[in-house]
C-alpha positions in Angstrom: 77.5 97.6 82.3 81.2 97.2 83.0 81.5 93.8 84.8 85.3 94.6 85.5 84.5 96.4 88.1 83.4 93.5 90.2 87.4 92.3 90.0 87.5 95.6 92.8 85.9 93.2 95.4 87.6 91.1 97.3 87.7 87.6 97.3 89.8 84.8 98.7 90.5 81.3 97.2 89.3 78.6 99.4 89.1 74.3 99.2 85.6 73.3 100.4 85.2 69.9 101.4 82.2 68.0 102.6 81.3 64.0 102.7 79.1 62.2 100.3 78.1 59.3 102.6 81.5 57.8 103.8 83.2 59.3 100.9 85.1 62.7 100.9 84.3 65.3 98.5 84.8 69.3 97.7 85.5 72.3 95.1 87.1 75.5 95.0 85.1 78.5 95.8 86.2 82.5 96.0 82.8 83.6 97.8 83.3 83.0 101.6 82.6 85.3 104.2 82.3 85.6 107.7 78.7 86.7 108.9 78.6 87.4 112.6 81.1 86.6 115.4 78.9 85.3 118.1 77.9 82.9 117.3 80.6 82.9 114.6 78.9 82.2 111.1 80.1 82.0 107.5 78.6 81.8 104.5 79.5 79.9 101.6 78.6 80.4 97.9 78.3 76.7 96.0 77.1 76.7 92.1 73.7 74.5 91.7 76.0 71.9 89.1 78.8 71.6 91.4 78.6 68.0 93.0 79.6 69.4 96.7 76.4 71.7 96.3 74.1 68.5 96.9 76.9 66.7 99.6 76.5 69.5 101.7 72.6 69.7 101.3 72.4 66.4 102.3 75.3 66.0 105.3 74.5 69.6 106.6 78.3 70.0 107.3 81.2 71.7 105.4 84.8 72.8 105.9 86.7 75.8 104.6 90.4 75.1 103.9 92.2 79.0 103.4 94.7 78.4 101.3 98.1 80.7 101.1 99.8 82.5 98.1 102.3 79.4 98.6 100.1 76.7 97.9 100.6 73.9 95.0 98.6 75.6 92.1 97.6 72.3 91.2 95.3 71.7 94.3 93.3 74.7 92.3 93.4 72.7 89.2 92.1 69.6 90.9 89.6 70.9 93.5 88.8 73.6 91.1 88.3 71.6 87.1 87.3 68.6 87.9 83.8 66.9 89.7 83.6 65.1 92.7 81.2 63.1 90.8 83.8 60.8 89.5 87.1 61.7 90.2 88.8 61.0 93.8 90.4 64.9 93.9 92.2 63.8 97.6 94.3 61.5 95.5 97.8 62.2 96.6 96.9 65.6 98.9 98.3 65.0 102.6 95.1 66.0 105.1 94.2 66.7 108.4 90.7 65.4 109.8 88.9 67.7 111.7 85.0 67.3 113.2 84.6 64.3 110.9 85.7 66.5 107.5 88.9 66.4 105.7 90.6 69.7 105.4 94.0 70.5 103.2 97.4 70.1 105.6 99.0 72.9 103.1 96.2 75.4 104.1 97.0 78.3 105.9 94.3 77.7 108.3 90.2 75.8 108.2 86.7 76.5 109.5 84.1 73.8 110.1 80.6 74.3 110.0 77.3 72.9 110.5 74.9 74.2 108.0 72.1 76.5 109.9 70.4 78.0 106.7 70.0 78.2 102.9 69.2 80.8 100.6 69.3 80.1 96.7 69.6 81.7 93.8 69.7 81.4 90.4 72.8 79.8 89.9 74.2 79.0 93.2 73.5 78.0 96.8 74.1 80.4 99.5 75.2 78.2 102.7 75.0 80.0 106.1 76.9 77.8 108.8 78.0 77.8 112.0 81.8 77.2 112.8 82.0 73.9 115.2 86.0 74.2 114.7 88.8 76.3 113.5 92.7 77.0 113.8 95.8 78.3 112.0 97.5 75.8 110.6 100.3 77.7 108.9 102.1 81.1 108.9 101.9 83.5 105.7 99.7 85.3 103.6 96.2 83.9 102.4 95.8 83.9 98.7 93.1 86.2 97.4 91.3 86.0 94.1 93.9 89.1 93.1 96.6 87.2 93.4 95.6 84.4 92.0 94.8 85.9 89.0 97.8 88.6 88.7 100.7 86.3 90.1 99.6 82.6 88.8 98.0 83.8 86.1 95.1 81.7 86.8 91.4 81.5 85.8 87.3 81.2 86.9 85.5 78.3 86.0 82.3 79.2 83.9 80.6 77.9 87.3 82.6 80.6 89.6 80.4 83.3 91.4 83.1 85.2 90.1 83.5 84.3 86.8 83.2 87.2 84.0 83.8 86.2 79.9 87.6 87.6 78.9 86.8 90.2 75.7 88.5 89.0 72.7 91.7 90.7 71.8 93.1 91.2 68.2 96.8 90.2 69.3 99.4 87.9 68.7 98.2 84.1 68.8 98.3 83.2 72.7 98.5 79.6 74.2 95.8 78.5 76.5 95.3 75.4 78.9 92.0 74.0 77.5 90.8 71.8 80.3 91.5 74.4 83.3 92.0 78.2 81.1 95.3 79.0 82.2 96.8 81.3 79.4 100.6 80.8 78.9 102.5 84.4 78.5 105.9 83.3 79.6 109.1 85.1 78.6 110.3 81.8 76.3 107.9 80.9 73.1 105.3 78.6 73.9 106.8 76.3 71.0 109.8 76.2 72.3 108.9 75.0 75.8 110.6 71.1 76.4 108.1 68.5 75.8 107.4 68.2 79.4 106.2 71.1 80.3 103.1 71.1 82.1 100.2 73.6 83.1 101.1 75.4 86.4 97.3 74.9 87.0 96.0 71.6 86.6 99.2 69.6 85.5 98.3 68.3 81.9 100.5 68.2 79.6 102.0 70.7 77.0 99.9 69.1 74.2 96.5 70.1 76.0 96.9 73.6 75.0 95.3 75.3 72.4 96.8 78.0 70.3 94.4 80.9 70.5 
């Protein structure tokens, strides 16, 4: 089977945020879709080891934050590679508080929902909400998976719906992010780069890349 062919669905990239108690929480995911328009329901796809997975089991509420193609790539690598569980990921983002839920001020637009229904599977939990809010926060185009992929030149967690293992290639050594998977192929050599270069993605330094 050719999993490459599941690129040819579509698939946005979207901040979803939730509470743990009093405290504010959330991931990237690329599965979101709307369901019916009314009532006007979405369904969210959350992996079973994501932290957000249990905050929005237990607070029954989540929020969708669409980002655009112009957002900060390294809202992906913070919402996106590192847990909720012990990192603060709002550090430093500007937001907007809607029903209760933080959502990104640099989306392009947000849904709220309450949670209505759950259906699991293996990996991840299918959340089926209801919206409670939403607006359009900014103009231009939302980001899809596509474009985050062909344009940043960005990657899928191992806990993405979405995620597919990259055959190995018998090529020239490549350069590759190792916290967030981001694969340098810029015009300049990767050794050449200034000391302070950074991964587009997440932000670490040059020195946390791995020659490949």
């Amino acid at each position: 089977m050719n999993k490459r062919a599941f690129y040819d669905l579509s698939y946005g990239v979207y901040v979803v945020t939730t509470k743990d108690g009093g405290r504010d929480v959330g991931c990237v995911a690329n599965s979101t879709m709307q369901i019916t328009s009314s009532p006007a329901t979405f369904a969210v796809s959350i992996n079973h080891e994501n932290y957000t997975n249990k905050c929005i089991s237990e607070s029954g509420v989540f929020a969708v934050s669409i980002l655009s193609e112009k957002a900060d790539p390294k809202i992906i690598g913070a919402f996106g590679f590192s847990s909720s569980r012990d990192t603060d990921k709002f550090e430093g983002v500007e937001t907007l508080e809607k029903e209760g839920l933080k959502v990104l001020s640099s989306a392009k637009s947000y849904i709220v929902c309450k949670v209505i229904n759950t259906l699991e599977t293996a990996t991840h939990t299918i959340f089926l909400g209801e919206a409670v809010d939403a607006d359009v926060i900014s103009d231009g185009e939302p980001m899809t998976y596509a474009y985050y992929h062909r344009v940043i030149k960005g990657k899928a967690p191992k806990n993405a719906p979405t995620y597919v293992e990259e055959e190995k290639k018998e090529e020239e050594p490549v350069y590759k992010c190792s916290i967030c998977g981001y694969q340098y192929n810029g015009e300049i050599p990767f050794e050449k780069l200034p000391e302070d270069y950074k991964c587009p993605i997440c932000g670490v330094p040059k020195s946390m890349f791995e020659k490949k």
